[in-house]
Backbone of each chain as ProteinMPNN parsed JSONL, in Angstrom:
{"seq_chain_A": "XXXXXXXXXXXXXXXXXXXXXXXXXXXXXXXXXXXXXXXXXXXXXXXXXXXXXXXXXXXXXXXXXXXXXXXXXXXXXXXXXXXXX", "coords_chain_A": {"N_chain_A": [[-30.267, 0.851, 14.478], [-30.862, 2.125, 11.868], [-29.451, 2.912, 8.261], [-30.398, 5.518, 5.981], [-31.294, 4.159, 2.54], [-30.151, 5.368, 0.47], [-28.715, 7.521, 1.408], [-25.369, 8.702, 1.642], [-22.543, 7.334, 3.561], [-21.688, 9.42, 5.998], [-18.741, 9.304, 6.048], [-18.131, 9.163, 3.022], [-19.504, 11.149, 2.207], [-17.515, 12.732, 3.763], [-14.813, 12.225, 2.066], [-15.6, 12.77, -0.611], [-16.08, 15.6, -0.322], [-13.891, 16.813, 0.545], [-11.554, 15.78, -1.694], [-13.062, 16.966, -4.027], [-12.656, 19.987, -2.769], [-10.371, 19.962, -2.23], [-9.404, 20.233, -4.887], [-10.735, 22.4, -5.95], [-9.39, 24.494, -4.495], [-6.461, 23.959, -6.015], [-5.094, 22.063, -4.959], [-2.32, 19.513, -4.761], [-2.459, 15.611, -3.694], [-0.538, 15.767, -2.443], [0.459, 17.75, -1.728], [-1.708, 18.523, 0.003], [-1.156, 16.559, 2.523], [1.417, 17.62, 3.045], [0.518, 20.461, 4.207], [-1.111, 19.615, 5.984], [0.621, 17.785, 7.599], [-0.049, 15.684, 7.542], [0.133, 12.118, 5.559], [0.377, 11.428, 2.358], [-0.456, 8.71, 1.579], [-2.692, 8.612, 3.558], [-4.137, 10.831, 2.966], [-5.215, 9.905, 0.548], [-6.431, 7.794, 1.093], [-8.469, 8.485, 2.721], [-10.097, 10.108, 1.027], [-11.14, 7.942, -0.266], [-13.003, 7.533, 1.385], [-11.714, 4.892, 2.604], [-10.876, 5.134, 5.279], [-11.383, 5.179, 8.688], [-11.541, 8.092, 10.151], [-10.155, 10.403, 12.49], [-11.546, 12.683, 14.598], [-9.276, 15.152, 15.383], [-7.067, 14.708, 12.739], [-9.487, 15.299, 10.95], [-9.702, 17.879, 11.696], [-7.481, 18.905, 11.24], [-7.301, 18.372, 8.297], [-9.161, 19.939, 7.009], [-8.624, 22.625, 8.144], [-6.084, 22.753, 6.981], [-7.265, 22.987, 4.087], [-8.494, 25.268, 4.62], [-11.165, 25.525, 5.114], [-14.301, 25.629, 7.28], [-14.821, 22.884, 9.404], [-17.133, 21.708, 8.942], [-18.655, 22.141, 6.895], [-17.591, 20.517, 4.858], [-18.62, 17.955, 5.609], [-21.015, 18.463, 5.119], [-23.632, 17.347, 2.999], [-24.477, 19.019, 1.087], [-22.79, 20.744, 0.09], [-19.975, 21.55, -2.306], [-21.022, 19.637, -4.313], [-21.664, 17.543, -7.185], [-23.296, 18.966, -9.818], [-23.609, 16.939, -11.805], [-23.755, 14.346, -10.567], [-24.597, 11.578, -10.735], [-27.563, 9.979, -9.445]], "CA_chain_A": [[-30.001, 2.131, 13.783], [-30.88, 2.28, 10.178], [-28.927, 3.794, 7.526], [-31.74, 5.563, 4.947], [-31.135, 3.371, 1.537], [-29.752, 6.355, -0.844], [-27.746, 8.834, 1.926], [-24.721, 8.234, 1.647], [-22.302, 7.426, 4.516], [-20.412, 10.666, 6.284], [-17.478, 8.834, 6.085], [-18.433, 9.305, 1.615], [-19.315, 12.538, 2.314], [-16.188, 13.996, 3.671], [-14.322, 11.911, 1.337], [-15.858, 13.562, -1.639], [-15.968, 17.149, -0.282], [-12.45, 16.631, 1.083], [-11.264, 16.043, -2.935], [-13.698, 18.551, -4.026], [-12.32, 21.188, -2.046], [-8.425, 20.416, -2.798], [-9.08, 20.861, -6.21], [-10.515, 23.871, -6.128], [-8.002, 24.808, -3.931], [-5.502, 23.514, -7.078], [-3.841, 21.476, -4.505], [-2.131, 17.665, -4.874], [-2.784, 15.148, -2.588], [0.537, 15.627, -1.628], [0.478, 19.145, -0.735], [-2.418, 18.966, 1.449], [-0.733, 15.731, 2.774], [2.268, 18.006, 3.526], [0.453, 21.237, 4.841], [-1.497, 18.753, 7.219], [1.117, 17.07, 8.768], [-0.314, 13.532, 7.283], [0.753, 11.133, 4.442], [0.006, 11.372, 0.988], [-1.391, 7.384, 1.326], [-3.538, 8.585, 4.547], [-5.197, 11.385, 2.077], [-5.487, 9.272, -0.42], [-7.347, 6.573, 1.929], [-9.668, 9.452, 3.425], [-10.52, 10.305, -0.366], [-11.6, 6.908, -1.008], [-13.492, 6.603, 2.743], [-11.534, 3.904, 3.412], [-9.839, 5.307, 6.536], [-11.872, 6.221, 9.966], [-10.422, 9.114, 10.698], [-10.177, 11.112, 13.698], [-12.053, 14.501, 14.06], [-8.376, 15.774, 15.098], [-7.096, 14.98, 11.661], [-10.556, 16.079, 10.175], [-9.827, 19.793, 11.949], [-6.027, 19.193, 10.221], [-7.486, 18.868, 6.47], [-10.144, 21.333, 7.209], [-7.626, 23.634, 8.252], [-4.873, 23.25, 5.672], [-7.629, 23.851, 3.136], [-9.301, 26.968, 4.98], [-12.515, 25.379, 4.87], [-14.755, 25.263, 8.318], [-14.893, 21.028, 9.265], [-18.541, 21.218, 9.0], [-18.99, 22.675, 5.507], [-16.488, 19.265, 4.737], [-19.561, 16.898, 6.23], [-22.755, 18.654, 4.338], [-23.903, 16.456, 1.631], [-25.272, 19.471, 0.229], [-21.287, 21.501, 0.029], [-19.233, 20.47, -3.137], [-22.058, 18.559, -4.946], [-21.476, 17.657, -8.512], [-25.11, 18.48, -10.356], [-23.895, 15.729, -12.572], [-23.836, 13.457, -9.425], [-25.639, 10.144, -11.072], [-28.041, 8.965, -7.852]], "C_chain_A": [[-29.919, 1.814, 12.273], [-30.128, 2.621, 9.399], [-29.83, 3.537, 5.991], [-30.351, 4.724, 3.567], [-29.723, 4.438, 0.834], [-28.998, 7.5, -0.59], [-27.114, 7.927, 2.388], [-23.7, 8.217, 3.033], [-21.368, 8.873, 4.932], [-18.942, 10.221, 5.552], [-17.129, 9.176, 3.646], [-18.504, 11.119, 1.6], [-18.449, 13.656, 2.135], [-15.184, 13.358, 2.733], [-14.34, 12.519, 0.619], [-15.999, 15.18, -1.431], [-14.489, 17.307, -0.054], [-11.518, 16.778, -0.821], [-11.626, 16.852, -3.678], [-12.692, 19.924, -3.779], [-11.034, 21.482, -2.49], [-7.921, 20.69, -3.899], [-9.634, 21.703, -6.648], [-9.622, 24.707, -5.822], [-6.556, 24.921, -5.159], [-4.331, 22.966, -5.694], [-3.463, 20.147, -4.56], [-2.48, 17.149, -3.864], [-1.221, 15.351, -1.838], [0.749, 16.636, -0.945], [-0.382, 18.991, 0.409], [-1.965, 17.959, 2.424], [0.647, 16.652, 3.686], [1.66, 19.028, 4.789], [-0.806, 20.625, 6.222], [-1.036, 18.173, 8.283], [0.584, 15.387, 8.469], [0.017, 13.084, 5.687], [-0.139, 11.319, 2.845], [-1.017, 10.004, 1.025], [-2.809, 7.814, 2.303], [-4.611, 9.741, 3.784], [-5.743, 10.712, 1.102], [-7.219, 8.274, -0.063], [-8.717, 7.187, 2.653], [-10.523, 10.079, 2.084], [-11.382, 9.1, -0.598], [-13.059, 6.013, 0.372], [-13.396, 5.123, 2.929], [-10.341, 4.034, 4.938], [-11.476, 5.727, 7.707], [-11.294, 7.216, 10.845], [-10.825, 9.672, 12.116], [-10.719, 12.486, 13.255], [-10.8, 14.983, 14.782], [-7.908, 15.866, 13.543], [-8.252, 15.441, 10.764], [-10.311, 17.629, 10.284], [-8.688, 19.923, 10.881], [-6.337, 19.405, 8.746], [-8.055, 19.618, 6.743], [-9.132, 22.434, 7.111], [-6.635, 24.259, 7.331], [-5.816, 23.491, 4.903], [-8.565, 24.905, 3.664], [-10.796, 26.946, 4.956], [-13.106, 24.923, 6.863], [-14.863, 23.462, 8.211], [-16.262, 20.875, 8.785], [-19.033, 21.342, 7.741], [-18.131, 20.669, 4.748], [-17.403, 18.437, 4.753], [-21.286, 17.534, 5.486], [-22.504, 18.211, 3.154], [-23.995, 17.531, 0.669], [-23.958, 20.652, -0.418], [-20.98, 20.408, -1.098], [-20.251, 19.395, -3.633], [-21.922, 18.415, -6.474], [-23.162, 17.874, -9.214], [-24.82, 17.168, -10.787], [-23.693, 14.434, -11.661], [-25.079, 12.558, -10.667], [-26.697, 9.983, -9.766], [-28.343, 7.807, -7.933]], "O_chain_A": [[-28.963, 1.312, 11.681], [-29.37, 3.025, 10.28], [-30.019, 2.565, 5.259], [-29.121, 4.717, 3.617], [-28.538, 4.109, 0.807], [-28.601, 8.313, -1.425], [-27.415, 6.932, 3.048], [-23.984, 9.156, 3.776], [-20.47, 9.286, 4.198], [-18.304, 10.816, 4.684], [-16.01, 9.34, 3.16], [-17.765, 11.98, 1.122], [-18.331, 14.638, 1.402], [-14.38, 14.257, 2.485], [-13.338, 13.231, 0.544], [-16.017, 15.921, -2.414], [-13.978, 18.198, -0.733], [-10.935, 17.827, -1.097], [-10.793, 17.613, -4.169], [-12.16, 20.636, -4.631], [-10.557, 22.529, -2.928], [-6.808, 21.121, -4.202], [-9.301, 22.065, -7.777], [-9.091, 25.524, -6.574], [-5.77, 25.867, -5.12], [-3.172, 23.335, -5.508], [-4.43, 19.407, -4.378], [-2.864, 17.875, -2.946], [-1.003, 15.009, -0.676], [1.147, 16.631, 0.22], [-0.028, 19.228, 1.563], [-2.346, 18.334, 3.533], [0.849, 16.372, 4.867], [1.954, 18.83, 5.968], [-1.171, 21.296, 7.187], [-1.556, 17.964, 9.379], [0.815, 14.324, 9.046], [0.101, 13.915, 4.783], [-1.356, 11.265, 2.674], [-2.171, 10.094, 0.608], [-3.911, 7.431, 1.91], [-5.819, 9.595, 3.97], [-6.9, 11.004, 0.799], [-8.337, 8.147, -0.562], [-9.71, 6.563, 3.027], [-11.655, 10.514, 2.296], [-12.441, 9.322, -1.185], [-13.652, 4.935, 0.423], [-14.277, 4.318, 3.228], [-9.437, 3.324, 5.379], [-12.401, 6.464, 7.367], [-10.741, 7.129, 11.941], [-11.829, 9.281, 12.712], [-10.558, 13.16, 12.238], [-11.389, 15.96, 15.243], [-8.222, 16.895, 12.944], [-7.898, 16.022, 9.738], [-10.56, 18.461, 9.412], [-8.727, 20.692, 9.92], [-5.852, 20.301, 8.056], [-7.301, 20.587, 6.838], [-8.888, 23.041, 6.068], [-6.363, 25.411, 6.993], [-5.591, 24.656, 4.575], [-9.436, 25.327, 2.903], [-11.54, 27.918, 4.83], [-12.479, 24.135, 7.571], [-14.964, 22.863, 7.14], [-16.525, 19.831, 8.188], [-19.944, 20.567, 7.448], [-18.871, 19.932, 4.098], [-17.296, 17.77, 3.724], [-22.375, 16.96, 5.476], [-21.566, 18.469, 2.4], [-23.693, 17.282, -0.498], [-24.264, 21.359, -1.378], [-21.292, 19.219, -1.159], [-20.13, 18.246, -3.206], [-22.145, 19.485, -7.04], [-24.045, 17.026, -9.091], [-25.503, 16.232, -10.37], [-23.435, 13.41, -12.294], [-26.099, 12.995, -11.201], [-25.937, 9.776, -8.82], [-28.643, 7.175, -6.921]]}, "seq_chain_B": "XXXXXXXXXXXXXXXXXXXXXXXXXXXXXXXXXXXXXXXXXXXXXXXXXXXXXXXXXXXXXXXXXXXXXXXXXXXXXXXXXXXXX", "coords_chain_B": {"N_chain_B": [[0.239, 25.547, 11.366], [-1.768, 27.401, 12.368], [-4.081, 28.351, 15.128], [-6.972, 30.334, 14.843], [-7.362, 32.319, 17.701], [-9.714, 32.867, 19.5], [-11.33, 30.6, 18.066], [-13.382, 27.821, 19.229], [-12.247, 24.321, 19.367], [-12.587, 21.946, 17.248], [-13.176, 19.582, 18.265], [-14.654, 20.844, 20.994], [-16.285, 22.346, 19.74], [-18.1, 19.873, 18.683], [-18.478, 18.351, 20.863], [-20.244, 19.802, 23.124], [-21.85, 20.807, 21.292], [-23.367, 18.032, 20.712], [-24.23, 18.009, 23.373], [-26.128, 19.302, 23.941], [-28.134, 18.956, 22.156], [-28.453, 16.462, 22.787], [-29.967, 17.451, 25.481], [-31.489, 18.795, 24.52], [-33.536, 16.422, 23.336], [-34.118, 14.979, 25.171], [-32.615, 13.321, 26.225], [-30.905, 10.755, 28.489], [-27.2, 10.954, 29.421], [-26.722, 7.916, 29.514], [-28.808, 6.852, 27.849], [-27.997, 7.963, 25.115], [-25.929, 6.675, 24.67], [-26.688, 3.961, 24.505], [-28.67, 3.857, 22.709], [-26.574, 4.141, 20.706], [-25.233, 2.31, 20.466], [-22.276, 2.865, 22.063], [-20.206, 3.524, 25.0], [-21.187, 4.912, 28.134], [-19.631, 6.317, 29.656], [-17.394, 6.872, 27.63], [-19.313, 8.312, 26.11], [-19.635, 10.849, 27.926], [-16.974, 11.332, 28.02], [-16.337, 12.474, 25.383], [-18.398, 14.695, 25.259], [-17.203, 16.171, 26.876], [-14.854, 17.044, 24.936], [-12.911, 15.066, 25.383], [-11.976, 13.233, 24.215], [-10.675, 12.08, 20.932], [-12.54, 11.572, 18.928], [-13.528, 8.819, 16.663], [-14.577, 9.443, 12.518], [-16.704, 7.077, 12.435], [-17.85, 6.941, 14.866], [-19.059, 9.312, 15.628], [-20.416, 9.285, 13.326], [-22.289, 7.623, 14.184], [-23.343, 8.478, 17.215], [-24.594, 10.916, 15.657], [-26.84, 9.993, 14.329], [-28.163, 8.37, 16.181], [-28.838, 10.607, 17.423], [-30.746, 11.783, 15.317], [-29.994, 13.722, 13.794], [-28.442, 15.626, 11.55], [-24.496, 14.769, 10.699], [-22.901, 16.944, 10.016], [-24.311, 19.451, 11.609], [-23.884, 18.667, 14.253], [-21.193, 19.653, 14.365], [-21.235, 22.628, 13.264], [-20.292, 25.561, 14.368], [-22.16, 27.341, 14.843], [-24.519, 26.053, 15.241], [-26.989, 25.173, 18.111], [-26.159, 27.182, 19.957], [-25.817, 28.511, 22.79], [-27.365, 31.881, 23.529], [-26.25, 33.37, 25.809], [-23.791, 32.303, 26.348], [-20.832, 32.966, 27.28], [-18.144, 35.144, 25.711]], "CA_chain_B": [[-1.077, 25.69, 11.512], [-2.233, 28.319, 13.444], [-5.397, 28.363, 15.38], [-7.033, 31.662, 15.883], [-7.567, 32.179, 19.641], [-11.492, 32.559, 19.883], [-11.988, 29.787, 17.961], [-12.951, 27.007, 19.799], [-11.452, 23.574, 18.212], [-13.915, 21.185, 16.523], [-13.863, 18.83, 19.294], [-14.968, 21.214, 21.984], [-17.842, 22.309, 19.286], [-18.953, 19.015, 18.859], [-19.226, 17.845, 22.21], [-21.136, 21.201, 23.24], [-23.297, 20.495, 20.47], [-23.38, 17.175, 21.549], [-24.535, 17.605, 25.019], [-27.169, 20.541, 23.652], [-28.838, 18.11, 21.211], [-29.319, 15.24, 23.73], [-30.904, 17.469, 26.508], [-33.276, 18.846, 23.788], [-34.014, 15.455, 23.22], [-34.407, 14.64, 26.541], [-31.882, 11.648, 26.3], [-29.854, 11.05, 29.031], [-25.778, 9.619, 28.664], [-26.77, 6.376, 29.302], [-29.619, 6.366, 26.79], [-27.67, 8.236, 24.193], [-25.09, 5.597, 25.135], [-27.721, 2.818, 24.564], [-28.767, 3.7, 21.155], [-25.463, 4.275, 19.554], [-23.68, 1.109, 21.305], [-21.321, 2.939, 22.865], [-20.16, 3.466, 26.631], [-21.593, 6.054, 28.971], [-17.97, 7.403, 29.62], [-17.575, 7.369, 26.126], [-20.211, 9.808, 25.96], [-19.02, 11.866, 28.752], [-15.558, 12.203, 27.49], [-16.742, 13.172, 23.862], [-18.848, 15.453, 25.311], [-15.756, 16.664, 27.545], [-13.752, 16.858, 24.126], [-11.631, 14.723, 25.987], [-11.81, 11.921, 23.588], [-10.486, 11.875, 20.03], [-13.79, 10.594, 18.279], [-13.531, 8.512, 14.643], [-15.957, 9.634, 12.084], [-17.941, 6.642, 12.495], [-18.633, 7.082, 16.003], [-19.274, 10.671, 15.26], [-21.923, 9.564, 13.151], [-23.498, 6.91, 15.151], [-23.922, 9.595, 17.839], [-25.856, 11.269, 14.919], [-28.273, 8.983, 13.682], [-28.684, 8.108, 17.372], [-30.251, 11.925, 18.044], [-31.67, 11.663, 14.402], [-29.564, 15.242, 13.237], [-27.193, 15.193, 10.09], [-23.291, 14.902, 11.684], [-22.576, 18.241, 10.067], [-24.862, 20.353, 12.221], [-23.162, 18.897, 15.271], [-19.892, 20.472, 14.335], [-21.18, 23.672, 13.09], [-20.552, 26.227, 15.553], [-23.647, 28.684, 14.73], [-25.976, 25.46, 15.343], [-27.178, 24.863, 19.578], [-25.177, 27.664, 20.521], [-26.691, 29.111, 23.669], [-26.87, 32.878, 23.201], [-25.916, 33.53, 27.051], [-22.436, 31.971, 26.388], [-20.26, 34.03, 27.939], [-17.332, 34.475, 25.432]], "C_chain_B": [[-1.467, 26.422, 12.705], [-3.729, 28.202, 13.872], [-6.038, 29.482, 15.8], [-7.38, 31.281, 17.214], [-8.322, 31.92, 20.031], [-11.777, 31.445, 19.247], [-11.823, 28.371, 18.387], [-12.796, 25.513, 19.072], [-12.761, 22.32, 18.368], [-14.165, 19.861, 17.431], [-14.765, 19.161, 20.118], [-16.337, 21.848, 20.938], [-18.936, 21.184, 19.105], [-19.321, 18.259, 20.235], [-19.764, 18.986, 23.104], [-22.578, 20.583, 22.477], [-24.111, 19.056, 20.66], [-24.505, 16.867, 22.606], [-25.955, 18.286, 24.816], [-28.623, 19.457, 22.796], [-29.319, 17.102, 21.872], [-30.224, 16.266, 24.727], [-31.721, 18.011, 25.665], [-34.001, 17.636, 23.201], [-34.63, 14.794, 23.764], [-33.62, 13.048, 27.206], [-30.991, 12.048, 27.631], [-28.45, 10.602, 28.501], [-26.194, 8.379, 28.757], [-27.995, 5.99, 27.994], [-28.996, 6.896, 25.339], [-26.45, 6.789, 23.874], [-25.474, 4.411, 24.323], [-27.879, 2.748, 22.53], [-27.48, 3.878, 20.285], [-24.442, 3.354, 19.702], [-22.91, 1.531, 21.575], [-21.481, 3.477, 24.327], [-21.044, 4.45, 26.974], [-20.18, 6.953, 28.965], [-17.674, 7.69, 29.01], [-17.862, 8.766, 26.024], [-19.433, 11.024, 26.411], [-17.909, 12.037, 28.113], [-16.043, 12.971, 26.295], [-17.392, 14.693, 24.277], [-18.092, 16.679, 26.15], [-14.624, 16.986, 26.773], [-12.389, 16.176, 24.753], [-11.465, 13.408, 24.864], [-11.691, 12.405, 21.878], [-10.938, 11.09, 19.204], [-13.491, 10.248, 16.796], [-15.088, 8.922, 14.058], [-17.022, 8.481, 12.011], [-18.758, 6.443, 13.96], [-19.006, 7.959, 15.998], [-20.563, 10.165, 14.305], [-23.073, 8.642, 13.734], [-24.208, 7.742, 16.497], [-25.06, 10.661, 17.353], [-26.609, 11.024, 14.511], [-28.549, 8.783, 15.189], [-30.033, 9.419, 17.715], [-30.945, 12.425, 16.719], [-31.248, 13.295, 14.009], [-27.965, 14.757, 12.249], [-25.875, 15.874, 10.838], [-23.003, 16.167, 11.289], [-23.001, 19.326, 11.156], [-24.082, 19.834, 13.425], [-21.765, 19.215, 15.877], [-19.901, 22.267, 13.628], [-21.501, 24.691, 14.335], [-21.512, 27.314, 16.086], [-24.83, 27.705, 15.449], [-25.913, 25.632, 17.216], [-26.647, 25.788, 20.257], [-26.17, 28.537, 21.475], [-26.279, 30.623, 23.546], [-26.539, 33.714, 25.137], [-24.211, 32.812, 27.298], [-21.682, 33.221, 26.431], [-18.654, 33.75, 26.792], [-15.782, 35.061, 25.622]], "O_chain_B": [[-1.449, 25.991, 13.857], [-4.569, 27.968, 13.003], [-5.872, 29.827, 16.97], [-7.621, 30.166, 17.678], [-8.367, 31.001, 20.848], [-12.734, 30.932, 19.826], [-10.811, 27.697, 18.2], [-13.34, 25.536, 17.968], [-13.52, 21.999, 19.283], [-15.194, 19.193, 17.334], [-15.694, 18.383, 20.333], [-17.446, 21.781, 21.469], [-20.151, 21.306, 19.257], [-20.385, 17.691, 20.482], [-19.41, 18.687, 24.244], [-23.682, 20.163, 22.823], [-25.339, 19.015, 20.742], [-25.32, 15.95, 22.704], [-26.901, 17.862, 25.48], [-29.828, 19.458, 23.05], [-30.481, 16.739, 21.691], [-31.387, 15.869, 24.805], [-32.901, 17.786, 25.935], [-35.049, 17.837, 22.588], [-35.53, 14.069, 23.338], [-33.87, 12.203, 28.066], [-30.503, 13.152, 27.873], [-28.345, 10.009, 27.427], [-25.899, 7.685, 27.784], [-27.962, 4.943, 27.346], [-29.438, 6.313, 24.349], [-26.37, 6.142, 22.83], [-24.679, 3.902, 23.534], [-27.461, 2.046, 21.609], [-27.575, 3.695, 19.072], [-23.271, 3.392, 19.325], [-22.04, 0.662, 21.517], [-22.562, 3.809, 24.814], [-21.738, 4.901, 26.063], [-19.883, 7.987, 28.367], [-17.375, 8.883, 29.064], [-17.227, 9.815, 25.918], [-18.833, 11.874, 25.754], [-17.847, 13.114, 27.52], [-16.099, 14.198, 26.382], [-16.985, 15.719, 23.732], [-18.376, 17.874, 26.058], [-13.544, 17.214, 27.317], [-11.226, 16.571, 24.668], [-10.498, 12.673, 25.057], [-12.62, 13.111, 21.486], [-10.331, 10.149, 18.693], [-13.266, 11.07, 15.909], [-16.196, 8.855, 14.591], [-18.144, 8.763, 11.589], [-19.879, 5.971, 14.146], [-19.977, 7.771, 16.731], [-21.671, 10.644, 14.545], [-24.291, 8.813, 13.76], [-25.408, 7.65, 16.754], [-25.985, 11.145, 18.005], [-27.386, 11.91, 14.156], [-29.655, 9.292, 15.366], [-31.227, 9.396, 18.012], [-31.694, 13.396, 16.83], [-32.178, 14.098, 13.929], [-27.006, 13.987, 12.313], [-25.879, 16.973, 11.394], [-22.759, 16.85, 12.284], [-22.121, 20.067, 11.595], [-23.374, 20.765, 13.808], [-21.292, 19.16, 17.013], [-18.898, 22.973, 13.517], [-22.502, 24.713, 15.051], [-21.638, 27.9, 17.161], [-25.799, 28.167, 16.052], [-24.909, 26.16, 17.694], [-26.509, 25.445, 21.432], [-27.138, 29.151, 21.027], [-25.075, 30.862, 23.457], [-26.845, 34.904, 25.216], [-23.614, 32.887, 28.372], [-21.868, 34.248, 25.778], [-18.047, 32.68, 26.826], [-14.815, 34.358, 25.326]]}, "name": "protein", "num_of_chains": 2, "seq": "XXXXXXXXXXXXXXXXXXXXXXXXXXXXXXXXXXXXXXXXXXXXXXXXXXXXXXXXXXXXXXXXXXXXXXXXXXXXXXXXXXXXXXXXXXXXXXXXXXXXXXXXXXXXXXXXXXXXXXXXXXXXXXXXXXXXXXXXXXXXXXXXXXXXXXXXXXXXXXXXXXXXXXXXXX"}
């Protein structure tokens, strides 16, 4: 199983839509940390895709920020134009 | 965290979508199994939302049937329109 050169891993993905999202939202990592039910370090660590999370906690951030999970996992959701590639 | 009622929870969409995506593939569990190194039972549970999948088995399941992991948690995608709901 390959992984193409230049798409990046899910696990990057929801990382970066996941931060994205909470600051549109205007929320800390600690709030969504609270209204999740998980740790300020465990958002932190899912921010930085260095956690493998569970798609339970994936529904939990999804949820606290009001965003469907799947919108969370499209590369093409939360995209900076000024994204470098 | 409330869950509305009808909606069903992002496990039970992805292993739906899941199961929908291999037989239009024509894979069986053991060959979906095969290409993504993991079990057969595996499978089956996931696809049973009985199993609490990490996102990187979640996306080895997707590169396996060659569809971006988002679509197999969005609940508009595979959805048979004969689902009784």
């Amino acid at each position: 199983m390959t992984k193409s050169k230049h798409r990046p891993s899910d696990r990057a993905v929801f990382g970066r839509n996941l931060k994205r999202a909470r600051h549109i939202k205007g929320l800390s990592q600690d709030a969504l940390a609270y209204e999740s039910s998980l740790s300020r370090t465990f958002v932190s660590d899912v921010e930085r895709a260095a956690r493998n999370i569970s798609i339970d906690n994936m529904s939990r951030l999804a949820a606290a920020l009001g965003i469907p999970l799947h919108e969370l996992l499209d590369p093409s959701r939360f995209s900076d134009p000024l994204d470098a590639d």
